[in-house]
N, C-alpha and C positions, 0 to 999 in steps of 0.2 A: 384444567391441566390434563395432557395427554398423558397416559402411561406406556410404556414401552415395552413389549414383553420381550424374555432375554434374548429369540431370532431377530426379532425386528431391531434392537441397538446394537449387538454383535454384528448384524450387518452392515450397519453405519458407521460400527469403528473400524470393520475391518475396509471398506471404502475406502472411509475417510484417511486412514493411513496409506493406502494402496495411491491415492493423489499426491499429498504434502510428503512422506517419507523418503522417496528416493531424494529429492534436493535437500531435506532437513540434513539426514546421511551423509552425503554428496560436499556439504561444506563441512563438517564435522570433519569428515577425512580431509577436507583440503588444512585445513586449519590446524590439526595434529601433524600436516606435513610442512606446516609453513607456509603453505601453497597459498595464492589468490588467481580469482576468478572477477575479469573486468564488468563481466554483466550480476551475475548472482549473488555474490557473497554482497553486494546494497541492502539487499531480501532480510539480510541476517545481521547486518552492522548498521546501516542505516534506522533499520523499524530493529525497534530494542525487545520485541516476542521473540522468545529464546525456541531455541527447536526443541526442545523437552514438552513444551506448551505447546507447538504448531502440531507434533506428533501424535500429544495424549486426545482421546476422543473423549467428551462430555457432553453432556446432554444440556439445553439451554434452561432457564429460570422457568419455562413453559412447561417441562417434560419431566416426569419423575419415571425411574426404571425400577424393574422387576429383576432380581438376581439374586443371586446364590451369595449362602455369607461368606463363601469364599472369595469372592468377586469383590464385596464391600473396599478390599485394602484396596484395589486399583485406583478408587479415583479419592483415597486420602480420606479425612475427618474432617478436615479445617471448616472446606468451603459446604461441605451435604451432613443431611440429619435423617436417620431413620422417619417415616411415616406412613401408616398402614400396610408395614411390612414390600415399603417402596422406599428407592433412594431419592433424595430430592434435594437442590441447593437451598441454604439453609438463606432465609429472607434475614437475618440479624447482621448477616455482614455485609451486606450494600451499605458501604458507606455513607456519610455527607461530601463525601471526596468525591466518590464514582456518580454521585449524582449530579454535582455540579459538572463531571464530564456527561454525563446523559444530557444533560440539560445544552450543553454547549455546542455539542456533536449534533442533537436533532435542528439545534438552529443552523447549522452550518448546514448540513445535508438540506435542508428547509430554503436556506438563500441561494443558493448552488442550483436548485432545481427552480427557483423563482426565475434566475437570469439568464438573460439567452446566451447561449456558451458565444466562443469567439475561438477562432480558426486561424489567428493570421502570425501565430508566434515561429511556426516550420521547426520548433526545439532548438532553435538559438542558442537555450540558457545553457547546454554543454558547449557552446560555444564560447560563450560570454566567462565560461569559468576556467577557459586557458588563454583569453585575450591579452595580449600582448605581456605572457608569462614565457621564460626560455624553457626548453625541454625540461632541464632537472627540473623544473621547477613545478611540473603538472604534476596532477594527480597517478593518472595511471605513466607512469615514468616507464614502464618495463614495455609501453607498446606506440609506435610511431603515429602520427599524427600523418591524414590525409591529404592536408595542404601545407605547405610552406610555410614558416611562422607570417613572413611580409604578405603573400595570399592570403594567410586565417584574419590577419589583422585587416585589410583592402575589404576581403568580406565581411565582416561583422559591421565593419562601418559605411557599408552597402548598403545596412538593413535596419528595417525598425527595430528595436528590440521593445517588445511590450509583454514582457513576462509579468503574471498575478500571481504569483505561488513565491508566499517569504520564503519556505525552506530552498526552494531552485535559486532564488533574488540572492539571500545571504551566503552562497558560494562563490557570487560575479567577481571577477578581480576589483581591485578599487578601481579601475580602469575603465570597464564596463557599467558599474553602476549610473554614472551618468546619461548612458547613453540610454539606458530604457526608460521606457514613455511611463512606467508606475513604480512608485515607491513602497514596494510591500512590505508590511511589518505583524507583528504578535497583533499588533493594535488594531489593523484594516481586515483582518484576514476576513473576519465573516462580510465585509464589502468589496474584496479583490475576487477571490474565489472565484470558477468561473469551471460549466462543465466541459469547457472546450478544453482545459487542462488538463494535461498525462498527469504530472506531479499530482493536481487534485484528486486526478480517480484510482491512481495507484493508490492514495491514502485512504482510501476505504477500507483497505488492509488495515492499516495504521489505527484507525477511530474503532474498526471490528474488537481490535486486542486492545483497545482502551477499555471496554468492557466484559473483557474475560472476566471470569467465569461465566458471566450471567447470559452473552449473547450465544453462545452454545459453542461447538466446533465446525460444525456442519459450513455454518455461514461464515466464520474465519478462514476455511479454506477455500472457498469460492471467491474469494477478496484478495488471497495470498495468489490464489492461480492468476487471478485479471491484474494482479502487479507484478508479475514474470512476465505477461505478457506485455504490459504497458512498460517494462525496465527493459525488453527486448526492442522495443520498438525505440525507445529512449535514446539507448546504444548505437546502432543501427545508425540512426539518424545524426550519431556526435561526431565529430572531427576525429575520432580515433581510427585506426585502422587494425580492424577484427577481422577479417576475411578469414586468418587464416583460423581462428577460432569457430571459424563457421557463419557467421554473420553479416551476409548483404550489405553493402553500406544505404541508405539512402543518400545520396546527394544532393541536400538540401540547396548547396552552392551553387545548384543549375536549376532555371526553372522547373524543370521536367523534376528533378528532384522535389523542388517545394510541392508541385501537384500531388506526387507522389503521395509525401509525407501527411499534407493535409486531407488528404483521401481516405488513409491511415488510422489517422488522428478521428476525423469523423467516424467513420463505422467502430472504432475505438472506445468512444462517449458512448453510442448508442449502445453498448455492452455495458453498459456502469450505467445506468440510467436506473434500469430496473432495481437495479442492488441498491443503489442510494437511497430510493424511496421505501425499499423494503428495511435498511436502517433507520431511516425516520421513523418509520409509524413501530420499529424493535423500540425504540428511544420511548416513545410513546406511551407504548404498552406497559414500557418499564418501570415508568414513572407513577403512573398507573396503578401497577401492580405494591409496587414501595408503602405509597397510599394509604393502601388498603391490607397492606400486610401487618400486625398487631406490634 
């Protein structure tokens, strides 16, 4: 186990706040104002990590810190226990719960890295989740849509739809469902999975905070940044029209667009590659650790 002495984790939480804080913030005021944001606030309603959690700094199962007993109330009693005059998370509350997510998570980051991703979706599934619905009737209602309802509809049914990601699949209109080439569910997911999927590698975020407290914070914000980015690219590429919110459209609807996107999308994966494996063998270690802890 690493120890941390009080410079060297004082420096990590002040980082690590200096990255996640301004958007944790950022929606807290939207949200006090009533306000929503079409690309952000998914970050924080969709993935159920509250920003209290994104913001506070911990140290992972790995690391035990060095500080002053004033220091102690920061990071609470629950989850850490005094030891050799160091903080350390306490091994008695790893669940059977969070292990069955350990256990679940490294097989999934495990088959994900087994199979060869796949490139050919262009982000459809925002597509496919206002297919032949009327304006009132969309999600984001407060921002016009880039084509025509009769053009969105022409196009969708222009194109393969082959989404593997259930959470993207179970928002399709009943409409849409049919028309894509896989039926994703709770039940396939560790055989759809796929690392050519945004939805998939933005959840790296998602499985990171299935393991709070133990997987640290350092590497939840590294997961939450590469899912802004994968939730901008997301956006971007949907039938909505964000310009004036600042946001490029990709125009998937034209070839030049699809190139675009899966160009994107590529160099995209290749960022989540290294994280995924680096949660696998955290999953590992963890199990590991459980084990062998008394």
């Amino acid at each position: 186990m690493k120890v941390l002495s009080l410079e060297e984790w004082k420096h990590r939480e002040n980082t690590h706040k200096a990255l996640v804080s301004p958007m944790a913030d950022a929606f807290l005021h939207r949200r006090a104002l009533g306000q929503k944001h079409p690309v952000y606030d998914f970050l924080f309603t969709y993935y159920s990590f509250s920003p209290a959690k994104l913001k506070q700094w911990i140290p992972s199962f790995e690391e035990a810190l060095c500080l002053q007993e004033e220091e102690e109330t920061a990071f609470g009693t629950y989850w850490f226990e005094k030891h050799h005059n160091t903080l350390r998370l306490n091994p008695k509350f790893l669940k059977e719960q969070t292990l069955a997510s350990i256990i679940f998570i490294e097989e999934l980051c495990n088959a994900i890295l087994e199979r060869p991703p796949r490139f050919g979706c262009f982000g459809l599934h925002e597509w496919a989740m206002v297919y032949r619905l009327s304006h009132e009737e969309i999600r984001h209602v407060d921002y016009r849509l880039r084509l025509s309802t009769d053009d969105l509809t022409r196009f969708v049914e222009s194109q393969n739809l082959c989404c593997t990601h259930y959470d993207a699949y179970r928002f399709f209109t009943p409409q849409a469902e049919p028309l894509n080439l896989f039926k994703p569910s709770q039940e396939n997911r560790l055989h759809n999975e796929q690392a050519g999927c945004l939805h998939a590698n933005m959840d790296l975020y998602k499985w990171a905070t299935k393991l709070w407290p133990w997987i640290g914070s350092d590497f939840i914000a590294k997961t939450f940044l590469l899912a802004v980015e994968g939730r901008e690219l997301d956006m971007r590429a949907s039938p909505y029209d964000l310009q004036e919110q600042g946001y490029a459209p990709i125009r998937i609807e034209t070839e030049e667009g699809r190139k675009e996107y899966q160009q994107l999308q590529q160099q995209y994966t290749q960022k989540t590659l290294g994280l995924r494996q680096e949660l696998a063998a955290f999953c590992a270690r963890l199990r590991k650790w459980h084990v062998q802890c008394p």
